[in-house]
ZALUMMI-146920 format. One record per residue (C-alpha): residue in three letters; x, y, z. Coordinates in steps of 0.02 Angstrom, whole numbers, padded with zeros to 5 digits, always signed. Example, Ala and Ser with C-alpha at 12.3 -4.5 7.8 and 13.67 -1.06 7.14 Angstrom:
# ZALUMMI-146920
ALA+00615-00225+00390/SER+00684-00053+00357/
***
This chain:
# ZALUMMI-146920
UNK+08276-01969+05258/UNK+08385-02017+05114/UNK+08547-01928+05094/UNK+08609-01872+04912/UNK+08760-01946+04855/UNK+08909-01856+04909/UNK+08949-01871+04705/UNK+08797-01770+04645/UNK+08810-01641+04770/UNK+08986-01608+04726/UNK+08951-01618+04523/UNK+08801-01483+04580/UNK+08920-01373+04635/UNK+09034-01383+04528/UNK+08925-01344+04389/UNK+08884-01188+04453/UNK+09076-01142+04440/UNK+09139-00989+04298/UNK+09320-00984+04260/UNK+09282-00815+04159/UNK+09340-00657+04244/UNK+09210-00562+04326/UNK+09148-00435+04196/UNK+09104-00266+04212/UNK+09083-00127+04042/UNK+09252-00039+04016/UNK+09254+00118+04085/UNK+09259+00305+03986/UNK+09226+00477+04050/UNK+09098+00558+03950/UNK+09057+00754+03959/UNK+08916+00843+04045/UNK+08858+00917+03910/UNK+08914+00954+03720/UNK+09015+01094+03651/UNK+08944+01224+03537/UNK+08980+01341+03407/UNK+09046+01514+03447/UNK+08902+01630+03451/UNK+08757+01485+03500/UNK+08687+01470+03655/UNK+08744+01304+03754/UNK+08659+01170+03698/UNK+08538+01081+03843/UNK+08543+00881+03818/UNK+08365+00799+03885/UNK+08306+00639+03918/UNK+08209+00617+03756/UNK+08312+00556+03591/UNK+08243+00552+03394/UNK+08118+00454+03355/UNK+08142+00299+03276/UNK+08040+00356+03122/UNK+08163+00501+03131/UNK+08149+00563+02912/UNK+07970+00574+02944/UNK+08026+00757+03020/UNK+08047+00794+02839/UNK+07870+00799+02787/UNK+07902+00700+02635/UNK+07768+00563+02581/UNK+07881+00486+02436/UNK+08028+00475+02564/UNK+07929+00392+02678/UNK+07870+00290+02578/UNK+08047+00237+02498/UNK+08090+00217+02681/UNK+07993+00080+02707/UNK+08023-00012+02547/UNK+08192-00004+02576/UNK+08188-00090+02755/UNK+08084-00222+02671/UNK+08179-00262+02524/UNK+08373-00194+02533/UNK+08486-00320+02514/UNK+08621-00273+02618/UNK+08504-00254+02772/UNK+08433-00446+02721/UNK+08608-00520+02726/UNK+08616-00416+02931/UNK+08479-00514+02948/UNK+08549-00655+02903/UNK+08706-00653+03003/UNK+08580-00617+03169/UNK+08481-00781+03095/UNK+08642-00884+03102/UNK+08686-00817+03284/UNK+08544-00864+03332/UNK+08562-01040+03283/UNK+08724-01038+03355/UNK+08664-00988+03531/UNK+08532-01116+03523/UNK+08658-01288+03471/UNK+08753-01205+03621/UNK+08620-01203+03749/UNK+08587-01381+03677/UNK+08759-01461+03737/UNK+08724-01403+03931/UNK+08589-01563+03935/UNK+08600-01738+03902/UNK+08587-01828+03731/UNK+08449-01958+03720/UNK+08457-02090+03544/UNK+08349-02250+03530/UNK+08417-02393+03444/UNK+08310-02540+03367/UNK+08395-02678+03242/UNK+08338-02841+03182/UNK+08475-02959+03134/UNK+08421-03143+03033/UNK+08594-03248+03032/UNK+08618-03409+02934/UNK+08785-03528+02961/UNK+08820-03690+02834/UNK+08773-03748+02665/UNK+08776-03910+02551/UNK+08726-04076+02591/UNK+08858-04185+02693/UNK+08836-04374+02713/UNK+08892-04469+02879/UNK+08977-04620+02752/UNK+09019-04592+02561/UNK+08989-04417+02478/UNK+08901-04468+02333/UNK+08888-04305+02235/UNK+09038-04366+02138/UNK+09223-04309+02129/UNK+09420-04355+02125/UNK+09376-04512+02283/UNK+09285-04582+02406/UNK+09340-04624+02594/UNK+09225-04684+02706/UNK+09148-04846+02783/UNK+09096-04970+02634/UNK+09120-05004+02470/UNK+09059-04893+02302/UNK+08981-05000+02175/UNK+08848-05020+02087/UNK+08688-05066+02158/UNK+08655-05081+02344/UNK+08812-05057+02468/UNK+08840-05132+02627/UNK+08960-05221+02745/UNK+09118-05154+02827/UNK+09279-05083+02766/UNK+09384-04937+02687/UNK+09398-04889+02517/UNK+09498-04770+02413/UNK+09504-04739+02237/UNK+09467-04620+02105/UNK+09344-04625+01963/UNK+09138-04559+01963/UNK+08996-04650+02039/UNK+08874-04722+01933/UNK+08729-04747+02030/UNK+08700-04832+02203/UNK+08618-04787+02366/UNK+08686-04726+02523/UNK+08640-04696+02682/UNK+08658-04552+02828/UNK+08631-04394+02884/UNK+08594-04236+02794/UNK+08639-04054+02861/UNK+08563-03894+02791/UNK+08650-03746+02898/UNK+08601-03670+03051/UNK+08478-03500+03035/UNK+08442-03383+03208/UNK+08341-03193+03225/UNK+08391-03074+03342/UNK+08267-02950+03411/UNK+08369-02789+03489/UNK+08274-02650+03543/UNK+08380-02513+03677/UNK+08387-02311+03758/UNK+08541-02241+03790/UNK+08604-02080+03876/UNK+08753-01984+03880/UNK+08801-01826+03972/UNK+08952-01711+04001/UNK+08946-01612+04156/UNK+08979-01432+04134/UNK+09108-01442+04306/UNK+09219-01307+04254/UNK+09083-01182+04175/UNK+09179-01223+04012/UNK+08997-01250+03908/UNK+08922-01137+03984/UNK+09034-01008+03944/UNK+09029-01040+03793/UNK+08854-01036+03788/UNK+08876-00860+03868/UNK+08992-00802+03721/UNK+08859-00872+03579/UNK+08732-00765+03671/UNK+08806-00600+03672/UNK+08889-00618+03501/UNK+08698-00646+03435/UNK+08661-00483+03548/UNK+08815-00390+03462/UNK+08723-00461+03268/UNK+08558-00394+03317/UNK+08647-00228+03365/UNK+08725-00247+03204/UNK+08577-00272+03102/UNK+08508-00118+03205/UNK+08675-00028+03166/UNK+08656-00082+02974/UNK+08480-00026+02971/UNK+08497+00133+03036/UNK+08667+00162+02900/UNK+08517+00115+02766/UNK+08411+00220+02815/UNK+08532+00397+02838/UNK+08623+00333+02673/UNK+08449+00322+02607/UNK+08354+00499+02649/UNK+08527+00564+02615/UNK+08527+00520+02440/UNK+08345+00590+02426/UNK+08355+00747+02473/UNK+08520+00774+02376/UNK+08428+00730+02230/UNK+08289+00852+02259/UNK+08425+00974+02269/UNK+08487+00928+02102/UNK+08301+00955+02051/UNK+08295+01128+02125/UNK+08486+01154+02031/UNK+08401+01082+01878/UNK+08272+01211+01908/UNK+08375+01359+01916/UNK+08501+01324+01801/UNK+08362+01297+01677/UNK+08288+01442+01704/UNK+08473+01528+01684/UNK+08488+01465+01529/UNK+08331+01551+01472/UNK+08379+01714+01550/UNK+08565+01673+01445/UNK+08462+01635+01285/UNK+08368+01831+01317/UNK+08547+01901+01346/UNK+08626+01835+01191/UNK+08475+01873+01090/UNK+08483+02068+01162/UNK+08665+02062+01125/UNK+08667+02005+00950/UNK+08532+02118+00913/UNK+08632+02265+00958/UNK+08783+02221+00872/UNK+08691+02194+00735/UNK+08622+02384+00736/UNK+08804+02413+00770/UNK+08770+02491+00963/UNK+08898+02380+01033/UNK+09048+02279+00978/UNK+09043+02086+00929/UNK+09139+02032+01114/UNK+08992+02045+01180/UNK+08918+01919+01099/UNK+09029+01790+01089/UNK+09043+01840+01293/UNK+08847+01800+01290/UNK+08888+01636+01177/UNK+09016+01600+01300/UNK+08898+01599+01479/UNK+08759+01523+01382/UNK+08875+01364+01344/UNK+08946+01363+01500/UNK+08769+01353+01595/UNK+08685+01222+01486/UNK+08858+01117+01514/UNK+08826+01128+01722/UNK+08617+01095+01682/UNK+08691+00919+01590/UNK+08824+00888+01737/UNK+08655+00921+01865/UNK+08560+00803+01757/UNK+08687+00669+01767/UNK+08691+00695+01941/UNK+08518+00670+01977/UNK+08525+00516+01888/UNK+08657+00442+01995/UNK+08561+00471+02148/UNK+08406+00394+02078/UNK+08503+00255+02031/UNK+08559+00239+02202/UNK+08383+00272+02274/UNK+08330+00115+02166/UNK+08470+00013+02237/UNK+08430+00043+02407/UNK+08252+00003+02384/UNK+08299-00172+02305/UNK+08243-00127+02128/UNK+08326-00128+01957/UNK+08384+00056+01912/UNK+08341+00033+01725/UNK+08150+00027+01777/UNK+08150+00139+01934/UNK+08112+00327+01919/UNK+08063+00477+02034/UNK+07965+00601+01962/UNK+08068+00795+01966/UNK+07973+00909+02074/UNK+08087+01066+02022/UNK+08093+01224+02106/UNK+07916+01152+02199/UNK+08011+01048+02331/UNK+08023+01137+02477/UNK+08164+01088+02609/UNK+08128+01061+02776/UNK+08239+01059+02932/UNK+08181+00956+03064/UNK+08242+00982+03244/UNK+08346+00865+03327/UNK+08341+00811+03514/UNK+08471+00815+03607/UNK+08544+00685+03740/UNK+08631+00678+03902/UNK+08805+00644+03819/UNK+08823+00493+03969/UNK+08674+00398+03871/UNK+08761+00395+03703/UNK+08838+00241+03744/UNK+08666+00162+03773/UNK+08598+00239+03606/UNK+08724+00198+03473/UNK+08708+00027+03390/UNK+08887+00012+03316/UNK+08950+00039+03510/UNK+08822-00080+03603/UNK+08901-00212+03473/UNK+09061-00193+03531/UNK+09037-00199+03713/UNK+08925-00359+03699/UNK+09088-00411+03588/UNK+09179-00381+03746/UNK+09086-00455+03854/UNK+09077-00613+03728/UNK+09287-00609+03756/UNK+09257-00618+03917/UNK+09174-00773+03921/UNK+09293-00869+03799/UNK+09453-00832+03940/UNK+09350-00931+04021/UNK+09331-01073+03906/UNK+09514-01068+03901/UNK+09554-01089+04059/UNK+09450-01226+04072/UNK+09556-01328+03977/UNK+09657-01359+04133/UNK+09513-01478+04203/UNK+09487-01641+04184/UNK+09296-01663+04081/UNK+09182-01808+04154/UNK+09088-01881+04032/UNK+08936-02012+04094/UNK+08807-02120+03990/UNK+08700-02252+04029/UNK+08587-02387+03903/UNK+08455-02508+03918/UNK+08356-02610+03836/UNK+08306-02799+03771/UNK+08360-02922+03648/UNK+08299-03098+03618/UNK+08296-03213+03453/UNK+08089-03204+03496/UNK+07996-03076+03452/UNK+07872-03106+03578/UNK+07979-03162+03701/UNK+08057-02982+03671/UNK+07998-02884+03826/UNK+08019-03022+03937/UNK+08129-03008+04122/UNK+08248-03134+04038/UNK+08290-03016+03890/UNK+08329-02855+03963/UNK+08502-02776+03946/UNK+08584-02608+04040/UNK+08742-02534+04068/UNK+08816-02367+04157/UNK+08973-02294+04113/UNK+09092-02124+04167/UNK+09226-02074+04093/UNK+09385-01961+04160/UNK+09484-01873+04021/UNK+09635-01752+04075/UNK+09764-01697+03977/UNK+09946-01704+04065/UNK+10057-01642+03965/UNK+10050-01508+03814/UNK+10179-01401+03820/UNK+10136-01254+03860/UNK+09947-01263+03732/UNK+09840-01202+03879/UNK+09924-01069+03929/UNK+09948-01008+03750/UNK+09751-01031+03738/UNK+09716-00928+03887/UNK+09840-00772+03828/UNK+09748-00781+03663/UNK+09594-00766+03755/UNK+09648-00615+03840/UNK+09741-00539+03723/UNK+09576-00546+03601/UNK+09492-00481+03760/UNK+09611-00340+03766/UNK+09564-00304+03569/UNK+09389-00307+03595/UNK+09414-00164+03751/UNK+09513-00055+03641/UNK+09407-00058+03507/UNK+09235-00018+03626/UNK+09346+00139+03681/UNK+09388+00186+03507/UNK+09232+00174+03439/UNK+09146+00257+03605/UNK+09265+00394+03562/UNK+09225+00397+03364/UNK+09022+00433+03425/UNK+09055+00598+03542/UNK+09145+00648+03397/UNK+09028+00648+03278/UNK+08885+00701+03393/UNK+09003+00846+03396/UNK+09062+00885+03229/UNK+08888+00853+03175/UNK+08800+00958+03306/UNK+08919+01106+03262/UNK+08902+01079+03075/UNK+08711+01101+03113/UNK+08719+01245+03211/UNK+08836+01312+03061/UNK+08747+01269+02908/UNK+08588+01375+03001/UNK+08668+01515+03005/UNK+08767+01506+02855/UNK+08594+01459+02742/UNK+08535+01628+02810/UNK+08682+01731+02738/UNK+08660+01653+02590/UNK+08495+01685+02544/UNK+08523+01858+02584/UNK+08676+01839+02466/UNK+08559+01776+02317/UNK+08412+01906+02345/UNK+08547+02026+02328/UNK+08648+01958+02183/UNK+08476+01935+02091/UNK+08439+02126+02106/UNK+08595+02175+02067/UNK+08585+02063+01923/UNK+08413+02143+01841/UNK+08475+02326+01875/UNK+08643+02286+01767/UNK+08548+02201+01642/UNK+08418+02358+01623/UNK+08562+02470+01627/UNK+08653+02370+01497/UNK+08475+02384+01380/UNK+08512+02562+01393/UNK+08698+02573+01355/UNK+08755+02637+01519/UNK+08838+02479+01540/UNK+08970+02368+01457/UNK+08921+02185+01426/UNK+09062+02130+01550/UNK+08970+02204+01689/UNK+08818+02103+01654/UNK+08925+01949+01617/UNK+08983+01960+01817/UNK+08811+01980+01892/UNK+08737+01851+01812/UNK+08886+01748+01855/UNK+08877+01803+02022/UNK+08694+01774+02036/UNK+08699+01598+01977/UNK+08817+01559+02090/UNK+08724+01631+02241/UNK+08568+01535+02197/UNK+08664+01366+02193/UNK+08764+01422+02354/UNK+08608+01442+02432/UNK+08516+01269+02375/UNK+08675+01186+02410/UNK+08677+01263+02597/UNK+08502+01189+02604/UNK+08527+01027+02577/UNK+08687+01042+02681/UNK+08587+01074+02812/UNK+08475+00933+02806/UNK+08609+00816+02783/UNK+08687+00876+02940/UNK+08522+00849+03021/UNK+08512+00692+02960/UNK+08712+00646+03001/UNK+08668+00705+03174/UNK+08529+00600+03196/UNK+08615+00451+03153/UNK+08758+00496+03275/UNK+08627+00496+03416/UNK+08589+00318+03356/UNK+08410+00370+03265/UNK+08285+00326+03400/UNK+08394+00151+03452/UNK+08417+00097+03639/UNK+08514-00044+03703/UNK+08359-00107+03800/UNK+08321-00192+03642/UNK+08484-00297+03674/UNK+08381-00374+03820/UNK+08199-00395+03775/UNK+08258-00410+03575/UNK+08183-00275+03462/UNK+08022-00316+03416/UNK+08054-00243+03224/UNK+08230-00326+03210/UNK+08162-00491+03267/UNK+08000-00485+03157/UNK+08133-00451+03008/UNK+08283-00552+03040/UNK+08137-00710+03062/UNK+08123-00731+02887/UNK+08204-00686+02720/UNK+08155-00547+02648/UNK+08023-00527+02523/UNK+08035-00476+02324/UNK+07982-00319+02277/
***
């Protein structure tokens, strides 16, 4: 049996080699479980995690539905897309440069040499003399001699040779080859760091995606709150028109004095001024809405449902506070950044090895076409090349501290960011638990105020009362009833905050096998609405 070539074997292993430092995921302590508020009982993580239709827990069709449009058409999320495209791309012209280059190369080449007409004797086409062997006269020339002179030839006949130029056709037709050997892991490495950036963009584009959506069904329900404000302080305004009307009757029978109603003039003006400040609000978040969508606010529009809308809380799974880490986009990019660091130390160090660099050709070449593909016209060649550098003061081992030093950067800011998500799984977890119990106290604080509010008012119709006592319940009272839609929404937006902290349904499995849903959207641009 043949032995390899001590030469391969030794390329074979040495293509297996990594200069990169072995890797591992930075280390961080995370809690067993997550802090509560005072007065709650401790919270109990579980395996399970939102769903990644999460705002569906809503139970609102038009949010839903601007959900979806928004994933298909928001710009921001397209450009994500983009950028995971691109890193793609990259990862693939990397893989590329681990093989050998192939290129075929055909010519034809027609070559012609000489021109004019050249005489062995006299040249007879005229000019400043003549040298050569006989005489130039006129009529026939013959017998021996040399002449010179000047002057122009009048006629005569000579005799020679005539040249017209030489003309050949090559025929070139030739395969070549060229390789580098990846000895020192150096392209594979870097093949290593184009994959896991495009991981870290496709945890970005899951990252930006689930930013659209919380941004998104945040801006909703805070502008179905502003309906429900528009509601209310609409119907204050009414209930302010009544008051000044009662009041300016009874000054005018003289029962009471004219303060009160300029006071009623006063709280009427001030309400319709916050009804036109909820109104402008509402608008803003439309706007917003129409943005995120992809569509041009001057012809988008969401029809005011008014004190109709009712605002639902949906519960929020817990997890083991170990699995955030696995859960959160924003932190599965920034360990697959580290990892990418990882691999570029060692492209750096790599640098310190010579790179090999081998090609080979063949092919034929005649001046006959069908003499082309004969034995006698083939052509080959094999070549290596050795290329080292000696000397660079000092270059490479700048390279290589750059590398770690970036690698350093990229740890630090996993740990920071790691860090950043059990915070706000905890402030937003607390907030939640919070915002329940506060939106209880404040709807007992509006029922309340509102009774209060109607007794004052009766006992005002009956002059028990001064005005200035009904001008405080009804302030009172429309500020409970704003409290209390304002707690609502306060608590959905914590739900929603808190959803997005546990990374909305995410999992960095989809790192490996590539989200299905972030593949099928980054594959293309996205559409027009």
């Amino acid at each position: 049996m043949t032995r390899p070539p001590r030469s391969l074997l030794l390329l074979a292993l040495l293509g297996g080699c990594s200069l990169a430092p072995h890797y591992a995921r930075p280390g961080l302590p995370a809690p067993q479980t997550w802090k509560t508020a005072p007065g709650w009982q401790q919270a109990v993580p579980a395996d399970g995690a939102p769903r990644s239709d999460w705002w569906t827990g809503f139970g609102d069709a038009t949010l839903n539905d601007l959900v979806t449009r928004a994933i298909a058409h928001n710009q921001t999320l397209a450009q994500a897309a983009a950028t995971y495209r691109e890193a793609v791309a990259t990862t693939q012209e990397a893989h590329a440069s681990l093989f050998p280059t192939v290129s075929a190369n055909g010519s034809v080449t027609h070559t012609h040499s000489g021109s004019g007409s050249v005489i062995n004797g006299d040249t007879i086409s005229g000019g400043s003399g003549t040298t050569g062997t006989g005489t130039t006269g006129t009529g026939t020339t013959t017998g021996t001699g040399t002449g010179t002179g000047t002057g122009t030839s009048t006629g005569g006949t000579t005799t020679g040779t005539v040249s017209r130029g030489n003309s050949s056709t090559n025929y070139h037709l030739s395969l070549a080859a060229a390789w580098t050997p990846d000895l020192f892991g150096r392209l594979a490495n870097t093949e290593r760091n184009a994959r896991l950036t495009e991981q870290a963009r496709l945890a970005d584009l899951a990252d930006a995606q689930l930013a659209l959506e919380g941004e998104l069904v945040t801006d909703y329900l805070s502008l179905r709150a502003a309906d429900a404000q528009i509601a209310s302080l609409q119907a204050t305004v009414d209930a302010y028109q009544r008051s000044l009307t009662i009041a300016t009757n009874q000054y005018n029978a003289g029962i009471v004095a004219r303060t009160d109603q300029f006071q009623a003039q006063s709280q009427l003006a001030s309400a319709q001024s916050d009804l036109e400040g909820e109104k402008r609000t509402r608008a803003q978040f439309e706007d917003a809405i129409a943005v995120f969508v992809g569509e041009n606010p001057a012809g988008f529009t969401i029809p005011n449902l008014g004190m109709t809308w009712m605002p639902v809380t949906p519960d929020v799974p817990l997890v083991v506070p170990s699995t955030l880490v696995e859960r959160r986009p924003d932190v599965a990019s920034a360990e697959r950044q580290v990892a990418a660091a990882n691999a570029e130390i060692g492209v750096a160090k790599a640098a310190y090895f010579p790179t090999v660099s081998l090609s080979a050709s063949g092919g034929f070449e005649n001046d006959s076409l069908s003499g082309l593909f004969s034995s006698a016209a083939t052509l080959w060649s094999l070549g290596a090349q050795v290329a080292e550098t000696l000397i660079d003061f000092g270059a490479r081992k700048a390279r290589v501290a750059e590398a770690r030093a970036a690698y350093d950067g990229t740890v630090a800011n996993y740990r920071q960011i790691t860090l950043t998500a059990f915070q706000n799984v905890q402030d937003d977890l607390i907030a939640l638990q919070i915002l329940t119990r506060q939106q209880t106290l404040l709807s007992q604080a509006s029922i309340a105020a509102d009774k209060s509010e109607a007794s004052i008012r009766n006992e005002y119709q009956a002059g028990t009362v001064v005005y200035t006592d009904v001008v405080t319940a009804q302030a009172t009272a429309l500020t409970a009833r704003r409290a209390l839609i304002q707690g609502q929404v306060d608590r959905q937006n914590a739900a929603v905050a808190l959803v997005q902290a546990l990374g909305g349904g995410w999992s960095d499995t989809d790192l490996a096998r590539g989200s299905d849903a972030a593949r099928a959207a980054a594959a293309k641009p996205p559409t027009q609405p």
